[in-house]
C-alpha positions, 0 to 999 in steps of 0.5 A, a space after each residue: 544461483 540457480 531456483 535449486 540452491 536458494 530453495 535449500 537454505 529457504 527450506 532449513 530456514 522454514 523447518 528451523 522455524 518449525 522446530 522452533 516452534 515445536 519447542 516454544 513454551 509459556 505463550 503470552 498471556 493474551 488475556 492480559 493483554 486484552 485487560 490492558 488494551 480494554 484499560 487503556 480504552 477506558 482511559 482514553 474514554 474517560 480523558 475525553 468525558 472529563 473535557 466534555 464535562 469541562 466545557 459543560 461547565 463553561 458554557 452552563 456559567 456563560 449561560 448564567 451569566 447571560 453572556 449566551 443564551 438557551 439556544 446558543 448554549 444548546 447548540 454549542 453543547 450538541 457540538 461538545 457532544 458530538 466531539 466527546 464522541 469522535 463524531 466531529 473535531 481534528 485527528 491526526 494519522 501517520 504511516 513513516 519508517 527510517 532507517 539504514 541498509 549497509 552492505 559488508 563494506 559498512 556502506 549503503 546498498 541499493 534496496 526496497 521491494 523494487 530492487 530487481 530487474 522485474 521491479 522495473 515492471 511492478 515485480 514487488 519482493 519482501 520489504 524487511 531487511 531490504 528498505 534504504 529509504 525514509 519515508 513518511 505521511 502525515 494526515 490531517 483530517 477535520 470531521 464535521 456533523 450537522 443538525 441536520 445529521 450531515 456528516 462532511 470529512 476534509 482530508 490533506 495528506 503530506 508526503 516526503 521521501 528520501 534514501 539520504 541518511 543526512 539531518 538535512 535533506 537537500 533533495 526533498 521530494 514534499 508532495 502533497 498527495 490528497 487533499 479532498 472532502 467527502 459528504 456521507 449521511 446527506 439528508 437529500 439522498 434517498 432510495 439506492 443512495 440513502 447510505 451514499 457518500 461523494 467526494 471530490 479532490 485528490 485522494 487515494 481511492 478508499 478501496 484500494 488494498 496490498 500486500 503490506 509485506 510486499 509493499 505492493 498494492 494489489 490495485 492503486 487507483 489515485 488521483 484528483 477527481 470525483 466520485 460516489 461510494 456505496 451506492 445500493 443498488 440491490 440488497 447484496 450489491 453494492 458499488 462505487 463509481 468515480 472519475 480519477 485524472 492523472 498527467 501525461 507531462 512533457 513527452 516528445 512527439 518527434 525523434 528527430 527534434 526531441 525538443 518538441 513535446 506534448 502533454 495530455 490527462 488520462 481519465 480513469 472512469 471506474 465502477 467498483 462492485 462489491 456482492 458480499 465477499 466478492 469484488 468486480 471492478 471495471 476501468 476504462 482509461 484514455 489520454 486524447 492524443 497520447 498516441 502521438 507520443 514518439 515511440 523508440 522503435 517503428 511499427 507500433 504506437 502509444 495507446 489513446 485508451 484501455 481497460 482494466 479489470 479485476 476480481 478479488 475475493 476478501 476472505 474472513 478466514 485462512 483459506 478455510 483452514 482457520 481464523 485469520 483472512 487472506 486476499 485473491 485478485 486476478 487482474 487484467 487490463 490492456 492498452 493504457 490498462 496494461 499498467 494493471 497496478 498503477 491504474 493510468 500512471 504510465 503514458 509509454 505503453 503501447 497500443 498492443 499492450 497487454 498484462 495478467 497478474 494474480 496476488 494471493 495473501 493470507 495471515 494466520 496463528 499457527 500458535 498462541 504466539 507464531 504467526 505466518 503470512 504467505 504471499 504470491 504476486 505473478 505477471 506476464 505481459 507482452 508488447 508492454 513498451 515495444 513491440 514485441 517484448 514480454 516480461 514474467 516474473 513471480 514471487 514467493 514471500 513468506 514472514 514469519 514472527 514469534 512473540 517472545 515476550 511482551 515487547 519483543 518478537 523475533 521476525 524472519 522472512 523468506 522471499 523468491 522471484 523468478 523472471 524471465 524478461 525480454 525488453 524487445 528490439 534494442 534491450 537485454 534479454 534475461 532470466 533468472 532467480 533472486 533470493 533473500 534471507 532475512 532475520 530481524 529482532 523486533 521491539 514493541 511497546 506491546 506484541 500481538 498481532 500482524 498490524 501492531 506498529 509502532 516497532 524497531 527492528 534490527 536486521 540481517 539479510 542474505 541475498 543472491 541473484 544469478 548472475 544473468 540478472 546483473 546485464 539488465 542494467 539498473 543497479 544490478 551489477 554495480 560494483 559492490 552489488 553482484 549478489 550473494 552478499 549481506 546486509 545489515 540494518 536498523 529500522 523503525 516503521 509507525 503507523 497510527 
């Protein structure tokens, strides 16, 4: 399959859409939905006013039993308070999804937005219809407010993973990926660091943003360490400074006796700017001895150190062209910065190395009930992992929905990428198109938005690749799995 011949059906697809769209009646009464959401708010508010009445009551007969006194009473009322307004006590959050990829053959297909041979290098392509895995998160938070107007928040994050379809699943990969606490409204903290926050632990950077439909995050700083968030350094300028480590584990030293190994931390010492819509962010990497990691070819060493940077605009509208939003980054880093994304997660880059991508998104209404969201995520980088070797990849998604009744849409989504990737001395060289078509009937308990969730879906995908791509190695060109084929599917994805 050649760029020409996938950009044909992509373009029926996008002008059926479109006459669809001409032809769409009787929009959803958004009105109505308002009404209902602003109910179901003052429902949740009034539930939380009768259990902080409840517990008044029981500490005023505790009182006037003389089993408490007036001050004890009085702080344990302050704390009910602070409760009933969400500003203290236990929450739960959840991001999951689970369901099935098969193939013509009734059997499961590989998938997920790394699928392609660019996705050995972060070469993101559409998620929907193209997910074989179940995942999930569970996050357990606890937030605290003292009398002294402190505020502390704990955080512990559990993960699991898995492609297997079974009940049971005997290669679980459990992890637990945060576990922090963070201090805010610190009375000690004065001047530029009146509105501060610090924390400590193993966490997700709090900044850290994506492009959902790619399930690619433009940046990805994680890890265990510490840091301070919003620190006010003028009136428009503000920042964040933090030092993230990640582990280097179990690499070898010696080709010639690959048994013997070695391991070392990276460190990523990161300033985050923010002068109103704009974002600055500068990363300097190291890994002390990394460079006596043994290489696969001669003539070049692993990278010690690097850097990375980025500048990102946050928009509040669509391009200028209407209510909505959209985001721009353009990122570039060197050495262990190579690793643009992944910020220190990859040991193997050279010290040559070098990576640009740029990551475009935006989401609108075209109507009262079609929305649209266009995205763009390009790289180029060379001497990555050999000397010598050059990956370039891009893709091109496109999702759109139509909200049809009050609990059910119809999604479609269109994605392309191009590659052109060397791997250097000892490695393929290729260059292609891949492609995907996708249709997906959607349930809801209520429509209206891009980040609604919970949602299940029901799915059907066309894809393609030229068959070039198939001598990369990976999956592509495994029995069964050569390209133009489809796939079928069903899904559930819940965030709260």
């Amino acid at each position: 399959m050649n760029a020409a011949t996938f950009k044909a059906p992509l373009a029926i697809a996008i002008a059926a859409a479109g006459v669809a769209l001409a032809g769409t009646a009787g929009a959803q009464s958004t009105d109505l939905e308002q009404r209902l959401a602003d109910l179901e708010a003052r429902i949740a508010a009034a539930e939380q006013r009768a259990d902080a009445a409840e517990q008044r009551a029981e500490l005023a007969e505790a009182q006037a039993e003389g089993r408490l006194t007036t001050e004890e009473v009085e702080e344990r009322l302050a704390r009910v308070e602070r409760q009933a307004s969400g500003e203290e006590g236990f929450s739960f959050n959840v991001y999951a999804r689970s369901g099935l990829l098969l193939g013509e053959d009734r059997k499961s297909l590989p998938g997920g937005p790394y699928v392609t041979p660019a996705g050995s290098v972060g070469g993101a392509v559409g998620r929907l219809g193209n997910e074989p895995d179940t995942y999930a998160e569970a996050i357990l938070n606890y937030r605290m407010r003292f009398d002294n107007g402190a505020r502390a928040h704990y955080r512990t994050m559990l993960a699991d993973g898995t492609t297997t379809s079974n009940d049971w699943n005997d290669d679980s990969n459990l992890n637990v990926r945060q576990v922090y606490a963070e201090f805010s409204d610190l009375p000690s903290f004065t001047g530029a660091f009146e509105n501060a926050s610090i924390w400590a632990g193993k966490r997700f950077d709090r900044d850290n943003f994506d492009i959902h439909w790619l399930d690619s995050d433009f940046v990805f700083l994680a890890g265990t360490g510490a840091g301070i968030y919003d620190v006010q350094l003028a009136d428009d300028w503000r920042a964040n400074f933090s030092l993230y480590g990640r582990s280097f584990s179990d690499f070898p030293v010696s080709r010639e006796n690959p048994g013997l190994t070695d391991d070392t931390d990276s460190l990523i010492l990161t300033a985050n700017n923010y002068v109103g819509n704009w974002q600055w962010m500068v990363n300097g990497i190291s890994a002390a001895d990394n460079d006596e990691r043994a290489m696969e070819g001669d003539g070049y060493t692993a990278a010690d150190d690097g850097f990375q940077t980025m500048i990102a605009y946050h928009g509040d509208s669509f391009f200028g062209l209407g209510e909505g939003n959209f985001k721009v980054a353009l990122l570039h880093g060197q050495g262990l910065g190579a690793e643009v994304k992944g910020l220190g997660s990859n040991g193997a880059l050279t010290e040559d190395a070098t990576s640009t991508r740029i990551g475009v998104y935006g989401t609108t209404y075209l109507s009262s009930n079609w929305r649209i969201a266009p995205a763009l995520l390009a790289e180029t980088s060379e001497d990555r992992l050999v000397s010598g070797d050059s990956y370039e990849w891009a893709t091109l998604n496109l999702r759109l929905a139509n909200e049809i009744t009050e609990n059910f849409e119809m999604q479609y989504e269109g994605s392309y990428q191009y590659m052109d990737l060397d791997q250097g001395a000892g490695g393929n060289a290729v260059s292609g198109n891949w492609g995907k078509l996708t249709i997906a009937p959607t349930f809801k308990p209520q429509v209206g938005g891009f980040w609604q969730r919970p949602e299940i879906r029901a799915f059907a995908s066309y894809t393609d690749w030229d068959e070039e791509l198939n001598e990369f190695g990976g999956s592509f060109g495994d029995e069964g799995f050569t390209g133009g084929q489809w796939s079928f599917g069903v899904q559930t994805e819940v965030w709260f």
